[in-house]
C-alpha positions as CSV (number, residue, x, y, z in Angstrom):
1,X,24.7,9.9,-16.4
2,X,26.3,13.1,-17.5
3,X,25.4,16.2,-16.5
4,X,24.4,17.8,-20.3
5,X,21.0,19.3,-20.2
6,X,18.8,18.5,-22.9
7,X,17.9,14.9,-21.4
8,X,15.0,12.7,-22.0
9,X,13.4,9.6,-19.9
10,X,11.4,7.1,-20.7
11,X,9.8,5.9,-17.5
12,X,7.0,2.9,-18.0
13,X,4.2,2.9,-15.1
14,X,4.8,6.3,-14.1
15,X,1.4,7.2,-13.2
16,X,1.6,5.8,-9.4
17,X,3.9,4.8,-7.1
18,X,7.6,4.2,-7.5
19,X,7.7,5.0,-11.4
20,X,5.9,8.8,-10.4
21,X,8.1,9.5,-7.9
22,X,11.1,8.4,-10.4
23,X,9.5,11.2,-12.5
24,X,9.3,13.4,-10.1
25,X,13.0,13.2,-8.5
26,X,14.0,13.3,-12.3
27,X,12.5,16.4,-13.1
28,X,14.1,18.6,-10.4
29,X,17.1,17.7,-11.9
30,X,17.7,20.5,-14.3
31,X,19.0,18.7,-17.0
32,X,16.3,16.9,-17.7
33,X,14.6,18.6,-20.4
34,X,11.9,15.9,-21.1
35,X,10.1,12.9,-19.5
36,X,7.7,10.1,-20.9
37,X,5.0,9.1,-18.9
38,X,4.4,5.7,-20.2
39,X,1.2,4.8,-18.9
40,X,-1.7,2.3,-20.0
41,X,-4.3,4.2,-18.6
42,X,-5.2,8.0,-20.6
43,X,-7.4,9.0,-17.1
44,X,-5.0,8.1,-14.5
45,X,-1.6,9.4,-17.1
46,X,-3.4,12.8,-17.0
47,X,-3.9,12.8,-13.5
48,X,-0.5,11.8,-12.9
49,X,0.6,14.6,-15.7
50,X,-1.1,17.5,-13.5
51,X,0.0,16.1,-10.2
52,X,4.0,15.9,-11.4
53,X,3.5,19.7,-12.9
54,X,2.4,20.9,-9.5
55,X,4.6,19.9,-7.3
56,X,7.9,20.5,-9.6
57,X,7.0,23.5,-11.4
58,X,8.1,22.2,-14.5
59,X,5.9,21.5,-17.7
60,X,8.5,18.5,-19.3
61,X,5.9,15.8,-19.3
62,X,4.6,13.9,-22.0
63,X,2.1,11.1,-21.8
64,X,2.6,7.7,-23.7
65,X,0.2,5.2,-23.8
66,X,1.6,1.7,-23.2
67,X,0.6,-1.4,-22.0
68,X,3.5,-3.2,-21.3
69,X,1.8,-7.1,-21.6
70,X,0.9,-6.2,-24.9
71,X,3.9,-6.3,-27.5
72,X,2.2,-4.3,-30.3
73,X,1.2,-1.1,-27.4
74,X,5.1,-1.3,-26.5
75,X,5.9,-0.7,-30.2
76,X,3.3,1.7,-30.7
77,X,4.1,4.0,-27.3
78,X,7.6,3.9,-28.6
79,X,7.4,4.6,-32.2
80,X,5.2,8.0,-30.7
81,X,8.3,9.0,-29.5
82,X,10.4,11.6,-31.5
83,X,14.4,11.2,-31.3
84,X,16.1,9.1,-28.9
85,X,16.1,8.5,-25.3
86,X,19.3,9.5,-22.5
87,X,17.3,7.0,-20.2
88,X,14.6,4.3,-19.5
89,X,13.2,3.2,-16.6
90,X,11.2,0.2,-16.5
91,X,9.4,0.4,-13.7
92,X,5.8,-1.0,-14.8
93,X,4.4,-4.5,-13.1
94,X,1.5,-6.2,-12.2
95,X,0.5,-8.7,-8.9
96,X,-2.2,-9.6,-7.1
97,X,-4.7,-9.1,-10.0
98,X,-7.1,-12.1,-10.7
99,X,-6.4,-12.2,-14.6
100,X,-2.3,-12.7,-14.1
101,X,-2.3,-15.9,-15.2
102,X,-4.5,-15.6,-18.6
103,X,-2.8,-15.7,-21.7
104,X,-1.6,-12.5,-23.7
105,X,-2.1,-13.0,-27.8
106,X,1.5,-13.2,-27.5
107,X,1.2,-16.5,-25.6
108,X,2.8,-15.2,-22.4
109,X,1.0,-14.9,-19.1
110,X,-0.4,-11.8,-18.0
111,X,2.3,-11.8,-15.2
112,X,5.6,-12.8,-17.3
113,X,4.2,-10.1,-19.7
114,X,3.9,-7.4,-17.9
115,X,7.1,-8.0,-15.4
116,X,9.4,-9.3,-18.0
117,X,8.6,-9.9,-21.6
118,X,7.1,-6.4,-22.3
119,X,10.3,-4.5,-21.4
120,X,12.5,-7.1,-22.6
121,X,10.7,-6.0,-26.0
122,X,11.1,-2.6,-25.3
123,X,15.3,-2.5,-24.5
124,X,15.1,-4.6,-27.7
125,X,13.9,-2.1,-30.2
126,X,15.5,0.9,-28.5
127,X,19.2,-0.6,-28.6
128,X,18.0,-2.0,-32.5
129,X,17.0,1.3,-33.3
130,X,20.3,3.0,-31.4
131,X,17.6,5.3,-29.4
132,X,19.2,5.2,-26.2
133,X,22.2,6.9,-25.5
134,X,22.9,6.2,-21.8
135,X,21.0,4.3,-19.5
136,X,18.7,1.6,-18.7
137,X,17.2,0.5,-15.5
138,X,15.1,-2.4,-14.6
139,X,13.0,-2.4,-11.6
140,X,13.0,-6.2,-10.4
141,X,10.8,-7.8,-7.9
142,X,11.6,-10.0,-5.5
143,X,8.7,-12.3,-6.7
144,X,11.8,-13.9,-8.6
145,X,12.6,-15.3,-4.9
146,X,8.9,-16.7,-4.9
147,X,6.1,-15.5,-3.2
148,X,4.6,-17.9,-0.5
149,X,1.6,-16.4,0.3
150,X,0.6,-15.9,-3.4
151,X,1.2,-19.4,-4.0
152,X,4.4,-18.9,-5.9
153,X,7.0,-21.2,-5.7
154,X,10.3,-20.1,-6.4
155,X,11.5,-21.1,-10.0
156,X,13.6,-23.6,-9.7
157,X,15.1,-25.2,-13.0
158,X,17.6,-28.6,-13.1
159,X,18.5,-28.4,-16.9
160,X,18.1,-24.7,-17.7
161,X,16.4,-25.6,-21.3
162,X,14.0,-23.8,-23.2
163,X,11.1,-26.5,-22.3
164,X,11.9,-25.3,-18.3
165,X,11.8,-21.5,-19.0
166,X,8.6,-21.7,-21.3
167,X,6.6,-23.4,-18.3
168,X,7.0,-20.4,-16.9
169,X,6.3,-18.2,-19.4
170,X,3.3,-19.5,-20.1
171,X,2.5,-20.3,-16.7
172,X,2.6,-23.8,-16.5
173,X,5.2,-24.4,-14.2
174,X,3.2,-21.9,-11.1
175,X,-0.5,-23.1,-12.2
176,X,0.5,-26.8,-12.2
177,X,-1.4,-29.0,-9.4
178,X,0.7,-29.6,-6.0
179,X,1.4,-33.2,-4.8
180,X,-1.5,-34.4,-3.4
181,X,-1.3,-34.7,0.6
182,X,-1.5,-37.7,2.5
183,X,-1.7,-39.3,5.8
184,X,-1.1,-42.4,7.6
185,X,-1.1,-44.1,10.8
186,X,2.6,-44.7,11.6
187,X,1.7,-47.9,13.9
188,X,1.6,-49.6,10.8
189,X,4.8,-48.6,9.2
190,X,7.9,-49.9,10.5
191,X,10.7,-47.9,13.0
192,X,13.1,-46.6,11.6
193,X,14.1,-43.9,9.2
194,X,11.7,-43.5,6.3
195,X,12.4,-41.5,2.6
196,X,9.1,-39.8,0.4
197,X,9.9,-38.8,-2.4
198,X,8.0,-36.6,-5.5
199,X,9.1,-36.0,-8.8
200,X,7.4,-32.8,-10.7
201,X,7.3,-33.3,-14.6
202,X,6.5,-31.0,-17.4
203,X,3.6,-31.8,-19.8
204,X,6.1,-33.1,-22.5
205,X,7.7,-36.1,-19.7
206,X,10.6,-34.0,-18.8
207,X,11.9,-33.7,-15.0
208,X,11.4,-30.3,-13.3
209,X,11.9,-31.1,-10.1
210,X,12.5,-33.4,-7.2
211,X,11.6,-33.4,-3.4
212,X,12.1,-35.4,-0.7
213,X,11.7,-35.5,3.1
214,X,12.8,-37.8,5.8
215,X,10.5,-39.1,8.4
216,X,11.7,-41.1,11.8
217,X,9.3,-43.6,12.9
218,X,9.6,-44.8,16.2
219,X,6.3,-47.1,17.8
């Protein structure tokens, strides 16, 4: 970014963690004039408001209320916003939370919302609008690589068509039921090398996925 004073952020989930500390390194930078606290929560924004004051001296802060996973908050936060932006940092996200895989009205899950869809809406209306002058910075997660110990599987897609990425938006693809296990006694299979396979399908017949592992028998 250049150094011209005057700036303004945009920095969604600012309230805790990464996106407050984002606020906070930006606003010792002197050229940063102004910077939105986008925030879903009025309580905790506040908090977060006072706490960022304190420790940098500075009164630049503004709250916006956003939710991210809803479409008509981002476009409401936004449009509360006067001029354009130098930055934005999307910083908000959700995991862990028992409601991530409900439905938004928007027909997303709670989790695609939030992460993804919401700020995807966001950049959208900013560049439409020719609000931001400079920067744009997405915070990603690794859950893209799958989180094992949620119980999600790392998207994997074999045609890359719209059917395959709406099973994820929607939340098919994660909430769908495993293979189901099995067992046998290998005394009555044969020696030799043996091939099980599984195919995964999405509710319209089309192939998602394949697996397969090799087992040696040997009586």
């Amino acid at each position: 970014m250049s150094a011209l004073h005057g700036k303004t952020a945009l920095i969604t989930g600012a309230n805790v963690g990464i996106g407050k500390e984002v606020a906070r390194q930006l606003a010792l930078r002197p050229e940063f004039a102004r910077i939105y606290l986008a925030c879903r929560n009025q309580d905790r924004a506040t908090q977060a408001k006072a706490d960022l004051e304190a420790v940098t001296g500075r009164d630049i802060f503004d709250i916006i209320l956003m939710d991210v996973a809803d479409l008509g908050s981002v476009r409401a936060g936004l449009a509360a916003i006067k001029g354009s932006l130098d930055a934005v940092v999307m910083n908000a996200g959700v995991i862990g939370d028992k409601t991530l895989m409900e439905l938004t009205a928007d027909g997303a899950t709670k989790l695609f919302a939030t992460n993804v869809l919401g700020h995807a809406v966001l950049l959208q209306e900013l560049l439409t609008q020719n609000r931001l002058s400079e920067v744009a910075v997405f915070a990603a997660s690794e859950a893209a690589r799958g989180i094992p110990k949620l119980g999600f599987k790392r998207p994997t897609f074999v045609s890359t068509s719209t059917d395959e990425l709406t099973t994820v938006i929607d939340g098919s693809y994660f909430a769908s039921t495993p293979p189901p296990t099995f067992s046998w006694n290998s005394k009555t299979v044969a020696n030799g090398t043996h091939t099980i396979s599984t195919n995964g399908f999405s509710s319209s017949g089309t192939l998602l996925s394949s697996a397969s592992v090799s087992v040696t028998v040997s009586n």
